[in-house]
C-alpha positions in Angstrom: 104.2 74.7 152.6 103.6 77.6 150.7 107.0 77.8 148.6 105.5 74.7 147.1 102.3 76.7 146.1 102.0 77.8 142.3 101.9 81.7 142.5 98.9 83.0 140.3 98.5 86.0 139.0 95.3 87.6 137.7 94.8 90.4 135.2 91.5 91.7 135.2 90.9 90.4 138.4 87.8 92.6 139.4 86.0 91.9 136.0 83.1 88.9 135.3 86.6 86.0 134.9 88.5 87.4 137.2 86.1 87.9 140.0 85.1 83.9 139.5 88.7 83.2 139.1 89.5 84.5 142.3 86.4 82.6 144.2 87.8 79.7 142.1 91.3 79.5 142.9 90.6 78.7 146.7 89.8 75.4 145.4 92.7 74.7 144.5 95.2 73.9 147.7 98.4 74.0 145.1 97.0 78.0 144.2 98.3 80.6 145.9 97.1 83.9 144.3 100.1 86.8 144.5 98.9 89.3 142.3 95.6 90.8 141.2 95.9 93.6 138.7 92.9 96.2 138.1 92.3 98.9 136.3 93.2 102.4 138.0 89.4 103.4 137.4 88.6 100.5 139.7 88.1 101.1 142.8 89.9 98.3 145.6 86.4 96.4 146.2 88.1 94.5 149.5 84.9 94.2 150.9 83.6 92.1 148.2 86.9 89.8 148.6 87.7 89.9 152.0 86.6 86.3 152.5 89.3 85.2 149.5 91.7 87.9 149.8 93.9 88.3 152.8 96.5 90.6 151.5 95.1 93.4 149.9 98.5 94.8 149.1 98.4 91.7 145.9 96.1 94.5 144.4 97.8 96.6 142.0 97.1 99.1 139.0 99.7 97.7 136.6 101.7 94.4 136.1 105.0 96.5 136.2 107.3 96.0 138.5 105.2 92.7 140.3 106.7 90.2 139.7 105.9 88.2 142.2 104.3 85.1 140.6 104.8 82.0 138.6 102.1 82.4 135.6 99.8 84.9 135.0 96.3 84.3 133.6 94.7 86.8 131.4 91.0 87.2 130.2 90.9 91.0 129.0 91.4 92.5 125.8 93.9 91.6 122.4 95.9 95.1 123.3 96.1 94.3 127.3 97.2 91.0 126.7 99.9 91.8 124.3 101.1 94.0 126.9 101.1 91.3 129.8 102.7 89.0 127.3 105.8 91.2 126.5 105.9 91.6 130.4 106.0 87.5 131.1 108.6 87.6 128.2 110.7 89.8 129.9 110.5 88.0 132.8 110.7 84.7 132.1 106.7 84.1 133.2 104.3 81.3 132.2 101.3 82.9 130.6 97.7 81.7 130.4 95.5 83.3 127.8 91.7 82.9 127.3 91.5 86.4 126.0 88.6 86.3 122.2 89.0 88.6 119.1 92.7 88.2 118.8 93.8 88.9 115.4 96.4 86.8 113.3 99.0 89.2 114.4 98.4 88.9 117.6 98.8 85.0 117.5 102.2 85.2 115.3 103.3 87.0 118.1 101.6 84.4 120.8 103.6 81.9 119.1 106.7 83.3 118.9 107.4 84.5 122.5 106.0 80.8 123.1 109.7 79.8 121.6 110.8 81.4 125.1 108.3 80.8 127.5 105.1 78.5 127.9 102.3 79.8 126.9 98.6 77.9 126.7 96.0 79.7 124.8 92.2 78.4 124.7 89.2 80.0 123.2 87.4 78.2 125.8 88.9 76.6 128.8 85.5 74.1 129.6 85.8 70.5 129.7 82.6 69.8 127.6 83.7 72.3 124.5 87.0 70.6 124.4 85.3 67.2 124.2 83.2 68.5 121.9 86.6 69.7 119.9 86.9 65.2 119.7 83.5 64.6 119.0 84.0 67.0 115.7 86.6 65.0 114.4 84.7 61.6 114.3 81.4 63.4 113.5 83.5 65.5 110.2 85.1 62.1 109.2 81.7 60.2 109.0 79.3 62.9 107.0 81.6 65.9 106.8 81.1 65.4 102.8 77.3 65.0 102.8 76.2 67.4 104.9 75.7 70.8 105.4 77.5 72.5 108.1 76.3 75.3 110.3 78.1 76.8 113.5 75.7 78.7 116.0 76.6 80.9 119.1 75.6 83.1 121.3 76.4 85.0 124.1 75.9 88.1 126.5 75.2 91.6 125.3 78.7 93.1 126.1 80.9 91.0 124.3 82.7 92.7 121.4 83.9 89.9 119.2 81.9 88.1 116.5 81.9 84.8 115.7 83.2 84.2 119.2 86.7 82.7 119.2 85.1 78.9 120.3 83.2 79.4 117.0 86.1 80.0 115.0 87.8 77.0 116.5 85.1 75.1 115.9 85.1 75.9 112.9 88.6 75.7 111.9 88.9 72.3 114.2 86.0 71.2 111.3 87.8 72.4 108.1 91.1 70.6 109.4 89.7 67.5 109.6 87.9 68.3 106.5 91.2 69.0 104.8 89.6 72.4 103.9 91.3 75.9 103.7 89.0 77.6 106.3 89.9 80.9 104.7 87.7 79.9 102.1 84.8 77.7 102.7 84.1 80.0 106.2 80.7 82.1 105.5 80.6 84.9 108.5 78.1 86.7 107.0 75.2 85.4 104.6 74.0 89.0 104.0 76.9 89.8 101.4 76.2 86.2 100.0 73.4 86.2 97.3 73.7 83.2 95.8 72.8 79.4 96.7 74.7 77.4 99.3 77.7 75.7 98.1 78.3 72.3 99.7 82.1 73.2 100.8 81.1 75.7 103.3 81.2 76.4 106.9 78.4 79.0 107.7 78.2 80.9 111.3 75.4 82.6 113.2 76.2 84.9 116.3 73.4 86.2 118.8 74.3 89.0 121.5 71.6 89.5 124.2 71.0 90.1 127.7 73.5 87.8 130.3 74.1 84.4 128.1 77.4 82.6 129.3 78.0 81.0 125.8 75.8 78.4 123.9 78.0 77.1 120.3 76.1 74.5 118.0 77.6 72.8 115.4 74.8 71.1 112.9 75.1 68.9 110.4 72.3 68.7 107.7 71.9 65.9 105.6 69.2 65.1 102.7 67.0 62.8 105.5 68.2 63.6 109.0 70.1 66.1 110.6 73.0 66.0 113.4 73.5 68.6 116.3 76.6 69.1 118.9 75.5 71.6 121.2 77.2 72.7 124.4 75.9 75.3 126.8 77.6 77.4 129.5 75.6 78.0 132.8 78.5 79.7 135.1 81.5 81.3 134.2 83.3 79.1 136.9 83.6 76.5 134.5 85.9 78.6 132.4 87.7 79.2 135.7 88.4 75.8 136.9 89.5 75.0 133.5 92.1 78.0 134.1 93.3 77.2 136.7 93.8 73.6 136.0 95.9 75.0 133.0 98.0 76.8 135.2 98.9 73.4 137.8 99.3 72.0 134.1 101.7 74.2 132.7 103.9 74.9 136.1 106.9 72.3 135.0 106.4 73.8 130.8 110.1 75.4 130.1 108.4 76.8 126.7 106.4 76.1 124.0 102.6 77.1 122.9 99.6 74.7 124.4 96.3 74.4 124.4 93.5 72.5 126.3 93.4 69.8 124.1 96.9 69.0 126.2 96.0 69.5 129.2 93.2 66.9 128.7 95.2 64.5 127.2 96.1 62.8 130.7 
């Protein structure tokens, strides 16, 4: 029974994702979690997981040499997951990464190892964002040209990135279908802007305080009435299901680079 289990692997397993990734994955009866990798600061909190976590010896300081699993799912940093992906590359692993702030480097790279292996990368693994990733396209197609067009989002004092990487794909997600170059109609920071607001622009507001999940708004303002799309995050654990669903999704992928959009496409 349990050769037919997908074996996870977590990195960053005692942080905020990994914690509710591990809670999570006993959800799933086709999860069997195999590795749980933690910083060597960390100290092995079995206590905490003995209820999810019957072999402690799946806790380890370092991917290297582990590998025991079938895909590894990463939420850490752009430098850690580089690392882990040259690891799966290696070794022939299915990666899933939800890691924010990676650079365009970083996803040249992403998409070349993806020539080798599968790898599905998501700024946000929710349902309701990636429906709101659909709702974009009809919303851009209809008064995309006569209105203006303002992304808002905030989240939890400790996160490092800004816009948040669902912003930016909200945004870049709105300049596609806009047939705009999002290089150049994206506004990240209106204090370097002096001048009046052009129509052709995409302007984005970030917020960092206390313990906020992640709230994104995408407004459209017209002359008489104005449009919001707004999505809020209560618990992390529905970036974790989302996950983890990614990871049943992505078991038979021999290679190539995904997204959520494909896993929702069934």
């Amino acid at each position: 029974m349990n050769k037919k289990k997908i074996k996870i692997a977590i990195s960053g397993a005692f942080g905020k994702m990994g914690k509710c990734l591990i809670k999570e994955s006993k959800k799933f009866n086709k999860i069997d979690l195999s590795l749980l990798i933690i910083r060597k600061k960390e100290k092995k909190k079995n206590n905490i997981y003995k209820k999810y976590i019957k072999n402690n010896n799946i806790i380890k300081n370092s991917i290297k040499n582990n590998k025991n699993f079938d895909i590894l799912i990463d939420f850490t940093t752009p430098k850690n997951t580089m690392k882990n992906l040259d690891f799966c590359y290696k070794n022939n692993k299915k990666i899933i990464i939800g890691t924010t702030g990676l650079s365009k480097k970083n996803y040249s790279y992403i998409k070349k190892k993806s020539k080798k292996i599968s790898i599905l990368y998501s700024s946000n693994f929710s349902i309701g964002i990636n429906l709101m990733l659909k709702l974009l396209k009809i919303t851009t197609k209809k008064i995309g040209k006569i209105s203006d067009i303002e992304i808002s989002e905030a989240h939890h004092r400790h996160k490092i990135d800004s816009p948040s990487g669902t912003a930016l794909t909200l945004g870049k997600k709105i300049a596609k279908n806009m047939n705009w170059d999002f290089n150049k109609v994206s506004v990240l920071n209106r204090n370097k802007k002096n001048y009046k607001r052009k129509k052709k622009e995409i302007g984005f507001t970030s917020i960092r305080a206390g313990e906020i999940i992640g709230n994104h708004s995408v407004i459209f303002a017209g002359l008489g009435e104005t449009l919001t799309i707004k999505h809020q995050a209560f618990n992390r654990k529905t970036f974790a299901q989302g996950a983890i669903k990614a990871a049943i999704w992505i078991k038979n992928k021999k290679n190539g680079l995904f997204n959520m959009e494909d896993v929702l496409k069934k």
